[in-house]
N, C-alpha and C positions, 0 to 999 in steps of 0.2 A: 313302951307300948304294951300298956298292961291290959288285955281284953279278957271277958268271959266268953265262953262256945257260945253265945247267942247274939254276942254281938258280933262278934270273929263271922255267925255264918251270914249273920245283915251284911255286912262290909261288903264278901267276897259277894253276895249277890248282884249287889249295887255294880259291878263292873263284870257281869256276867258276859255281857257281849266281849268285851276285852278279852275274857278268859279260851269263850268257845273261837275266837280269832287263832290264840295259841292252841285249840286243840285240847283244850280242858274244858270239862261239864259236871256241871253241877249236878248231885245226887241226893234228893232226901233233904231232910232240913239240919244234919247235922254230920255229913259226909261229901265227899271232892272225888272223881274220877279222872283218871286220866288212861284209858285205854281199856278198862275195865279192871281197873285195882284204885280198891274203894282209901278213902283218907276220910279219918273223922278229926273234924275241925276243933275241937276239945282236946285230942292228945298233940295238935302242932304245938311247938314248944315257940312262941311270937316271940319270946326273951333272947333266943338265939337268933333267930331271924335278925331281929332288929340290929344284934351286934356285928353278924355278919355283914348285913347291910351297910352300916352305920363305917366297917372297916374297908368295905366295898368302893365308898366314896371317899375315904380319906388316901387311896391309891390313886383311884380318879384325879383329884384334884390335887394333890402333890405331883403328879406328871406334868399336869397341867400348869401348876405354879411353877415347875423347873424349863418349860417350854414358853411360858412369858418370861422368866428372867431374864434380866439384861444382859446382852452378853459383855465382856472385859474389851478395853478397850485391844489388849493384843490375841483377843481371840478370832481365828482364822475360818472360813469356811471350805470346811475339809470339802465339796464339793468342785474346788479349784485343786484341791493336792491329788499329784498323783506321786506316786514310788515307782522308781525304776531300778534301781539294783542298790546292792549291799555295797559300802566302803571301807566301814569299821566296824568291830565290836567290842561292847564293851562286857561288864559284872553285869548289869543292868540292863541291858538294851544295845541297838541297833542303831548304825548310822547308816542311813538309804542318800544315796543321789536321785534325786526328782525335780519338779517341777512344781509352781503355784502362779496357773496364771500365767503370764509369757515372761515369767522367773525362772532361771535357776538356779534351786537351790538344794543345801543340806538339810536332811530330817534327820534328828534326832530320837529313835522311838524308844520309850521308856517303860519296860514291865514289870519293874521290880520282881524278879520272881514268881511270876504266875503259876510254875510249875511247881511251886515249894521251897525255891532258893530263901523265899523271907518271909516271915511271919507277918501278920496283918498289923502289929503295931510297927515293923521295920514298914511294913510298905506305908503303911498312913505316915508314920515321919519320913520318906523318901516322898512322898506324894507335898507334904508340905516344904521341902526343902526344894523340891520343882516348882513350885509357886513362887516361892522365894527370889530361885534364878530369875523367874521371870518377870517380877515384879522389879529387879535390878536391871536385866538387859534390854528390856523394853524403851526404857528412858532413856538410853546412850546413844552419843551421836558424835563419833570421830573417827579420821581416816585410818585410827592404828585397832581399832575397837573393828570386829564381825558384826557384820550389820544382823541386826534381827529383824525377823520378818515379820512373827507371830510364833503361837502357842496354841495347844487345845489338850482340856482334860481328860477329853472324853475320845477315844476314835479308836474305837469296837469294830465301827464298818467301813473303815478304812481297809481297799485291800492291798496284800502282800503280795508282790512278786512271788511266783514261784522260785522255790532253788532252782529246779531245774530248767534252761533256760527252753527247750525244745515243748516246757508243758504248758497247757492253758490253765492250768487249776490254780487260781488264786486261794489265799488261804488269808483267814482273816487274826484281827488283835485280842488280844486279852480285853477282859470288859473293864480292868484298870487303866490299862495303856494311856500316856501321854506322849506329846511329840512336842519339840520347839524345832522351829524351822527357821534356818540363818540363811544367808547369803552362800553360793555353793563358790569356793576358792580353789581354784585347780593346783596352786602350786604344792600342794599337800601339808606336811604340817612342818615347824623351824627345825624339830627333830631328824627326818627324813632328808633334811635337804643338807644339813651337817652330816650325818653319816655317809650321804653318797661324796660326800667333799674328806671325808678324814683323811686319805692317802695324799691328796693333793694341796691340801687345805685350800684357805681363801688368802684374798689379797685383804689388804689394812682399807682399802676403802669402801669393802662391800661390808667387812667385820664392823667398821663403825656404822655403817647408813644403818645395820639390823641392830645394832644396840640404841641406836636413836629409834628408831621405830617401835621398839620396845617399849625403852624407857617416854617416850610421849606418852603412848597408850599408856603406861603406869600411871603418870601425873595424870594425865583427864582423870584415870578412876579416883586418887587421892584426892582429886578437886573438888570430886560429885562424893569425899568421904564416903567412898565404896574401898574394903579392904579385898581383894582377888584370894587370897590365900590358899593357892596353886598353881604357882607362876612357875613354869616348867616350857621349855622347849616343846615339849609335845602337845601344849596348849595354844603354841603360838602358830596360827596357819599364814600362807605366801598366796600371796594375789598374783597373776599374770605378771607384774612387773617386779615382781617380790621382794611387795611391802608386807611389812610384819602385820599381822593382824592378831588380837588380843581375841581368845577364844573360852570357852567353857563355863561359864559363872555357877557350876553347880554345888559350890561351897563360899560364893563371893557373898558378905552381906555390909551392912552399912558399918562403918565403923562406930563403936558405942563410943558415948562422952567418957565415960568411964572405963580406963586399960581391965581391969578388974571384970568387971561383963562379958569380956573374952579370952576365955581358957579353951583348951583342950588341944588334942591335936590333930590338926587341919592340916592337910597339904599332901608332898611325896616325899616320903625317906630321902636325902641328900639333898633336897631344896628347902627343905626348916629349918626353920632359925631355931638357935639353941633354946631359948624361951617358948617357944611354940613346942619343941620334945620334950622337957620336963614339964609341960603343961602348966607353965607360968602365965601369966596376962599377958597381952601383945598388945602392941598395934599395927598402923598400917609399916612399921619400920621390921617387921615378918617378911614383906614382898619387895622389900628394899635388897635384905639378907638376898633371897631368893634370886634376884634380878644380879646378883654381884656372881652367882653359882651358872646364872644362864650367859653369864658375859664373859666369862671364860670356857665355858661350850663353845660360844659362839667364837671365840680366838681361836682353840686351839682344835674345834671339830671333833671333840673325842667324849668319852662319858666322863662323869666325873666320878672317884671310888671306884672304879670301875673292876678290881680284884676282891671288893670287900663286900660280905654280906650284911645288909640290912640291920640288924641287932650292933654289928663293931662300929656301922656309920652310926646309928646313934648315940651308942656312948662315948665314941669316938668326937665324936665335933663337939659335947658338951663337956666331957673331964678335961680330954687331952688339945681343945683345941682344932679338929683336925679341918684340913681347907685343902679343895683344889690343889697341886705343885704349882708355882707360876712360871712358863719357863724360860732362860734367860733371854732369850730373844725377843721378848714382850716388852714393847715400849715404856718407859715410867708412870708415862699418863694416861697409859691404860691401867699397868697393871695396879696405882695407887685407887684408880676408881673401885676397881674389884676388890683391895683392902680392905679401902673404907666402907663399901656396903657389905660386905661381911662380917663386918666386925663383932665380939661377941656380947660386947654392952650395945643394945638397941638405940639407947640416946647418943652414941657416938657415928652411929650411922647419916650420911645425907636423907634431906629426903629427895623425891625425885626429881623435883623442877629441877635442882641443884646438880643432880647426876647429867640432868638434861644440858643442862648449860657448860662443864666439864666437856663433856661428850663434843658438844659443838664447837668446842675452843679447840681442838684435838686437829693435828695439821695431818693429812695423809698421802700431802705430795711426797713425801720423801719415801713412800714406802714403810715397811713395821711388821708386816705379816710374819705367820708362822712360816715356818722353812718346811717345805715339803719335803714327806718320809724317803721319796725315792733319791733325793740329793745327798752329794757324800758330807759337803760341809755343812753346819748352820747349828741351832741352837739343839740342848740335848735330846735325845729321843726319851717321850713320857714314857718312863716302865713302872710300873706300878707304885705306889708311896702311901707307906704307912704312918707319916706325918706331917706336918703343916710348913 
């Protein structure tokens, strides 16, 4: 809008009425008032104006396009979420107990850092790798899988419980914050529910029902070529009748045609597979390993490595071998399943329908369980072991 001052003052004439509506009057044939401070229509700089302008509407209507997008098919309307209290936390975020709707359920709320914990290209790739999860747990549908409910990227105005519970002062999200919201499982998670059992352990029929419940959930994922690649006790949560449920998918992605397409290391120190710590190619025979390290959790109710730091479990399971002790009073056909999916060549591993079917062939009328601590006879007591 390139004008001279004689045109610029015809213009503003032309909408004179308009002007003196806002409270502005025209002065002289080459001059604007507004209160009595003159403006000469020659020095307004129109080249700005217009950019201003011009950047004015493209805010306008970028809101506007971001308010008719369509929303994802597991996009939720935070207007039904509500938070009621803290359950976990995590690096990242917050796990709230709430409600959507006459649900309940788990939220997941995620800030990457708002404070400064992560730089803005960690939090844009944690933002994309929550897309991710949800792009994989949206579409799943089995009894050993956490039911998902929905996701949203955005909830700024979602509010927070207070800490304190006696306060009314809701406190709001980071303008990053995302949430996924699952089905809410009371029996807390397969971790918690083996440590309260380590002194007493379990019988051989509850030990297999939670490794089948497991291992299902495995296969479905292997089926739908989803690799989980952090298959840990503490990812696996218990339903009221406690069935295992397959939980977290915030590092699960599809498995590539190609072993080669995935490297690096994915998972928890003493649930990787030795190719997943040298950061060799995997595939889904990583969560096979992993499932072999949670089946003997789930035996003998205790951690595994449980004297050795971090750094010794990994160069330990890949130089020297090292594995779980098995201990003697561990039936054959269990403790051979646990073998076999740890094994340290990937292609000698089952995959899991086959763990599945094992598993079910397994008799537990006779009894098998570990011997509980407080008994004077039964198989050794696990003291700590620095080899395989």
């Amino acid at each position: 809008m390139d004008l001279r001052a004689s045109d610029g003052v015809q213009r503003i004439n032309k909408s004179d009425d308009k002007n003196e509506e806002l409270g502005l009057k025209m002065k002289g044939s080459g001059s604007t008032s507004t209160d009595g401070v003159l403006f000469r229509a020659d020095k307004i700089d129109l080249k700005s104006l217009d950019l201003q302008l011009e950047n004015h509407f493209k805010r306008i209507w970028s809101k506007v396009g971001e308010s008719q997008k369509p929303k994802e098919e597991w996009e939720i309307d935070l207007s039904l979420l509500e938070l009621r209290y803290v359950i976990a936390h995590g690096t990242y975020g917050i796990v709230y107990r709430g409600s959507y709707g006459d649900q309940d359920v788990a939220v997941k709320v995620l800030d990457w850092g708002e404070g400064g914990i992560a730089t803005a290209a960690e939090t844009a790739a944690l933002r994309a790798s929550f897309q991710q999860e949800v792009a994989v747990w949206h579409k799943l549908d089995h009894p050993n899988i956490t039911k998902f409910v929905g996701a949203s990227m955005g909830i700024s105005n979602l509010k927070v419980p207070p800490k304190n519970s006696q306060s009314n002062i809701h406190s709001s999200l980071p303008s990053r914050a995302c949430c996924v919201v699952v089905e809410y499982l009371p029996g807390g998670t397969l971790k918690q529910f083996l440590i309260r059992n380590r002194r007493k352990k379990l019988a051989y029929e509850p030990v297999i029902q939670l490794a089948l419940d497991l291992s299902r959930g495995l296969s479905y994922l292997h089926s739908k070529k989803i690799v989980h690649r952090d298959v840990k006790t503490e990812n696996m949560l218990l339903d009221h009748h406690r069935t295992v449920r397959i939980a977290d998918f915030g590092v699960a992605r599809v498995e590539a045609q190609n072993p080669k397409d995935m490297t690096g290391e994915t998972g928890t120190l003493g649930y990787m597979a030795p190719e997943v710590l040298e950061g060799k190619p995997y595939s889904r025979k990583c969560d096979v390993y992993s499932f072999g390290i949670c089946l003997w959790e789930i035996y003998c109710c205790d951690m595994p490595y449980a004297d050795l730091g971090f750094a010794e479990v990994s160069s330990a399971v890949v130089r020297r071998n090292l594995r779980p002790k098995i201990p003697r009073c561990c039936p054959n056909s269990l403790a051979n399943i646990m073998k076999r999916c740890w094994d340290a060549n990937a292609d000698k591993r089952p995959d899991m329908d086959e763990v599945v079917r094992m598993l079910e062939a397994i008799d537990t009328s006779r009894g098998g369980g570990m011997i509980p601590e407080d008994q004077s006879r039964g198989c050794f007591c696990l003291t700590p072991a620095r080899g395989p």
